[in-house]
N, C-alpha and C positions, 0 to 999 in steps of 0.2 A: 340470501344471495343466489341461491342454487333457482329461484322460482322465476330471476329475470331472462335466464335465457329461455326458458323451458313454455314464457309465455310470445317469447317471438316464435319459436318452434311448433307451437302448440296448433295443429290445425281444427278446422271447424267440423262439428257433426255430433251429432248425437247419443254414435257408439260407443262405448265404454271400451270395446276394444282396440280402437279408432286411438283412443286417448292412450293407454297403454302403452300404445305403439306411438305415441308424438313424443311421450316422456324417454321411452329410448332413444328415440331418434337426435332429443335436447340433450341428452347426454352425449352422443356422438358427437353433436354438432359444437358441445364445449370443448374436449377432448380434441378435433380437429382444428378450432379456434387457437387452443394453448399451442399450437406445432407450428400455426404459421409462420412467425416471425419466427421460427428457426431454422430456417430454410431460407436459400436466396428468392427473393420477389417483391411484393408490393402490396399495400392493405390501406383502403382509403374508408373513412367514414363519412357522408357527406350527405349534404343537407340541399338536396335538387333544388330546384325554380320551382315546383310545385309543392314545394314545404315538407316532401317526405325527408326520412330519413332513410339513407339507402349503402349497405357493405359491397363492397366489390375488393374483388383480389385478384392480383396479375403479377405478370412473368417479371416485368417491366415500368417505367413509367409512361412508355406511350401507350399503356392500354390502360391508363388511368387519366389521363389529359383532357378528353373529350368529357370526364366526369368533374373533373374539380375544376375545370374552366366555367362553367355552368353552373357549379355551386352556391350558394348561400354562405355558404357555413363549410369548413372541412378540415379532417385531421386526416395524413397522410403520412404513412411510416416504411422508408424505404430500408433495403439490407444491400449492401454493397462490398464488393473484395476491397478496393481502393477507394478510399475518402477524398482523398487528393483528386485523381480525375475522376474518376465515375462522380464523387459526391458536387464536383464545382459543374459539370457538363449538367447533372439530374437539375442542381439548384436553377441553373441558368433556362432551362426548359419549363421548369414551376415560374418562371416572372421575375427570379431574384438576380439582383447584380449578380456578374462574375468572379468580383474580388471577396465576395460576404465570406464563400467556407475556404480562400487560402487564406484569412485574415483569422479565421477564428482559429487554422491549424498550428497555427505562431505561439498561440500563447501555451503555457506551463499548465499543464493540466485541463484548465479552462481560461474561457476569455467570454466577453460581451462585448457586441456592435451592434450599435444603434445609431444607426442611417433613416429614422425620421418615420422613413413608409414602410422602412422594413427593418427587423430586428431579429437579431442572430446571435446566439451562447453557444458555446461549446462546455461540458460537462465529464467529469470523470467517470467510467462504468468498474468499477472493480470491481478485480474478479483474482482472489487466492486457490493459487493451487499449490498444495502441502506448505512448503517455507517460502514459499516465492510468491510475491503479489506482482499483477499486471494490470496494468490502468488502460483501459480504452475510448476513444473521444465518443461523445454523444453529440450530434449535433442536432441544434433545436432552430428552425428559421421559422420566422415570424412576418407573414405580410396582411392586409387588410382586411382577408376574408380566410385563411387558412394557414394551419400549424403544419410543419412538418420535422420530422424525426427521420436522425439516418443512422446508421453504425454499421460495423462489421459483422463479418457473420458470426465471428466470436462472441458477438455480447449478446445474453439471452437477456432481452430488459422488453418493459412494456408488454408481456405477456396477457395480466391479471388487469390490466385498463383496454387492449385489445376485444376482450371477450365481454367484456361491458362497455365499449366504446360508445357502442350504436343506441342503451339504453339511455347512457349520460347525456348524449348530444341531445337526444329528445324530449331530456328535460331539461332543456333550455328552452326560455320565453323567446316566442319570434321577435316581441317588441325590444327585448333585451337589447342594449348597447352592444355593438360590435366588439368591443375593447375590453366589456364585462367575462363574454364568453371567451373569447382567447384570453383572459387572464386565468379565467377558473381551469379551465381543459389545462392550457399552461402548469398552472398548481397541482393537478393530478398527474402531470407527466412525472415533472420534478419529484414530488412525493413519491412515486414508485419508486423512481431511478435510486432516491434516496434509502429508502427502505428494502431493496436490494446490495446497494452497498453497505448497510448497516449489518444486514445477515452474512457479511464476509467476516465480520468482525466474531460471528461464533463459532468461525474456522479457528481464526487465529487464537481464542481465547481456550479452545481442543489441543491447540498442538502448546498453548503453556502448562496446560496440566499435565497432558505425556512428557513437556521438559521438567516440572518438579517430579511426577515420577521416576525420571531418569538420575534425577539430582538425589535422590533418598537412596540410591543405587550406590552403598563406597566401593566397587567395583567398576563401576563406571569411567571409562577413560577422560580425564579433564581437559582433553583438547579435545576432546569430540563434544562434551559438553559447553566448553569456550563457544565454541563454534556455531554451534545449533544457538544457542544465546545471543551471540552477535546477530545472526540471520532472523531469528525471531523479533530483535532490537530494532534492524534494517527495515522488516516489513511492517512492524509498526510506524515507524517514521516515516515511511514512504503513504503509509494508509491515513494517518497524520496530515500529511501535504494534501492528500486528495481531499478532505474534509475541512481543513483550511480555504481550497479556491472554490469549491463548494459553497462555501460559506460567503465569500465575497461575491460571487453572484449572486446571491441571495437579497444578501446587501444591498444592490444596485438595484433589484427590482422590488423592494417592500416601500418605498414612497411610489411609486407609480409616477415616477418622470420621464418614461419613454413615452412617446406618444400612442404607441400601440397597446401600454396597459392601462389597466384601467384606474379611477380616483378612487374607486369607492370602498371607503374604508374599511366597509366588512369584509370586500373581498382581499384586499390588502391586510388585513391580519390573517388572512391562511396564510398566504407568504412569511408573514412574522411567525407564524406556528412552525414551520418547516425549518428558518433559520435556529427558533429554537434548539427544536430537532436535534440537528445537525450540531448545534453547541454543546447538550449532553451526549452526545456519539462522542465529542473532540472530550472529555469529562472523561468518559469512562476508557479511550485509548490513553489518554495523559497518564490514569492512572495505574492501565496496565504497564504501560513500561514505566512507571515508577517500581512497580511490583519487578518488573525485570530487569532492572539499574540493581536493585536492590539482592536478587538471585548473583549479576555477575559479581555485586562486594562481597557475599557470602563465599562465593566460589575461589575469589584471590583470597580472603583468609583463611579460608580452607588450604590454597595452594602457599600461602606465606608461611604458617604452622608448619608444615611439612618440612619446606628448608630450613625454617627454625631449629626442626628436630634432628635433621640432617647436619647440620651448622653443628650442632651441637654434640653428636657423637663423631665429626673427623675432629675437634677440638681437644676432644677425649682422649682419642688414640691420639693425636701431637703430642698430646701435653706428657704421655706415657714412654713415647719412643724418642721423646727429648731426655725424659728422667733416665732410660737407660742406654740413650746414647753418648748422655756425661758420665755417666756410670760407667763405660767402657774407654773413654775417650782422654780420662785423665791418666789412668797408670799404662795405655798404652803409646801415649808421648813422651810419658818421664821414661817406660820404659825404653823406647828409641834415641832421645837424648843421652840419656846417661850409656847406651849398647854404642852409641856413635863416639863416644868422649873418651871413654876405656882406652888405655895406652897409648893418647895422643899424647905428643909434646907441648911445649907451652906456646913456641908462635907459632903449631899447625892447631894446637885448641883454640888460639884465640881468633887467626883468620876464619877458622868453622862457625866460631860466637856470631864474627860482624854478617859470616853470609845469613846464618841463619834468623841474625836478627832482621836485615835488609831485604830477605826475602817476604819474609813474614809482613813487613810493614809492607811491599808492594803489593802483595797480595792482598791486603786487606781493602787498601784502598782503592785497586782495581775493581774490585768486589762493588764497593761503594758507592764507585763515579759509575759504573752499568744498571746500580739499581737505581739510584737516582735518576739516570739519563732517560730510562726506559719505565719505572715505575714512579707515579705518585707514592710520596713518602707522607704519611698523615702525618697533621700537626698535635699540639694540643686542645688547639682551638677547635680542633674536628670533633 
């Protein structure tokens, strides 16, 4: 892979010093290739009226206009702050409807519009940083003679097709169906985007090993561990969704019924290989958070045991400070009865009987109608 830049690079002549110095220069010149798209501007690939193949790079897309208007053939990848205007104003200056990218910004992650002459998806870029994942839209517009790519400056995508853009174009047949080469170029987009979003997936799969390490820790604070669990749970689901509508564009373009892709069915099984893909990525997330469903039930019965044990020694001390609060409770009533009774007469003992029986029954069933009013009383059935 290192020898296709290195022979565009490569100048002519005889001296071995000469050569030396091209192969530094082809390394410069990939090194500089990988940084464009990160940075705001504009990177066209394009295939002249004279059959060349020819790179250009600008500020803008009016200094790419005068090149893809002219074109054959071309791939153009813009970097914009706002998708919304900047990417509907860029689209409408390329030839495309006005309503194509606030059409494709609607949908949940991604969407597909196919408008006949022209055909336009929106794509999820993820991108995890620590416990938090964030989706950013790719937009992909499709017209009769050229692809084009937009995103934000956030999403570092199309890097490693950038730096071999120029050679792939070039090997394309001039005779090639129009439809054939924007499906294949198409395929190699898609595939990166994909295989950048798959390498999110060895973030997230880093930060469940540091949580089972954290989980072997019984010093470890359990709501801190809840927590980092549920968030770990969140960006799987979330990372989930994005592989899911991933998946359904996929979908929509592996029979080739937009008019802009192609029939031919060899090239229509890349596409079938990509949604594969993409269905063992959704495989191996399903199973990570099984793996992490399976961490938060370990973690409550871990936390259940504990009130168990807890449950079980204030049970302890009741059941002790009931034993010696009847232990105290019965010879200091007789004792108070019988200190009250001593040298009463017979009808001041027996009015003392009724209060003391009458008070007692109120009392109790005051007691009674408060707990009931206010507490559930189990039954037996419970």
């Amino acid at each position: 892979m290192q020898r296709k830049p290195r022979k565009i690079a490569m100048p002519k002549g005889p001296d071995d010093q000469d050569a030396d110095n091209a192969q530094k220069n082809a390394i410069d010149t990939n090194q500089e290739i990988s940084g464009e798209l990160d940075t705001l501007g504009a990177i066209a690939i394009a295939v002249n009226s004279e059959g060349r193949t020819v790179r250009v790079q600008g500020a803008s897309v009016d200094e790419l206009l005068p090149i893809l208007h002219d074109a054959r053939f071309a791939w153009a990848n813009f970097v914009v702050s706002d998708l919304g205007a900047e990417g509907t104003e860029l689209a409408t200056k390329l030839g495309f409807s006005s309503s194509l990218v606030p059409t494709l910004l609607r949908g949940y992650y991604s969407s597909l519009e196919d408008k006949g002459t022209e055909l336009g998806m929106m794509l999820p870029a993820v991108i995890v940083q620590g416990l938090e994942l964030k989706s950013y839209p790719l937009l992909i517009l499709v017209r009769k003679d050229l692809i084009v790519t937009i995103h934000s400056r956030e999403v570092k995508r199309l890097v490693q097709f950038s730096k071999y853009a120029e050679h792939f174009v070039k090997r394309l047949p001039l005779t090639q169906k129009m439809e054939d080469k924007l499906t294949l170029v198409l395929a190699r987009i898609l595939d990166e985007n994909n295989a950048r979003n798959f390498d999110q997936l060895r973030e997230i799969e880093e930060k469940v090993d540091e949580m089972s390490q954290l989980m072997l820790d019984p010093t470890s604070p359990r709501l801190e561990i809840a927590k980092r669990i549920y968030q770990m749970k969140h960006t799987l689901i979330t990372y989930l969704n994005t592989l899911w509508r991933t998946l359904d564009v996929l979908h929509s373009l592996r029979y080739g019924d937009a008019d802009l892709i192609s029939d031919d069915p060899k090239i229509l099984a890349q596409v079938g290989l990509l949604g594969d893909d993409v269905a063992r990525q959704i495989g191996l997330s399903e199973h990570m958070s099984s793996v992490l469903a399976g961490g938060l039930e370990v973690l409550q019965a871990i936390y259940n045991n504990q009130l168990q044990i807890i449950n079980n020694r204030m049970s302890y001390i009741i059941t002790w400070l009931t034993i010696l609060g009847t232990a105290v409770l019965v010879p200091n009533t007789l004792a108070t009865i019988v200190g009250s009774v001593m040298g009463m007469e017979l009808p001041l003992l027996t009015w003392y009987m009724i209060v003391l029986t009458f008070s007692t029954l109120a009392a109790t069933y005051l007691a009674y109608w408060w707990v009931k009013r206010w507490v559930r009383i189990p039954t037996r059935t419970d």
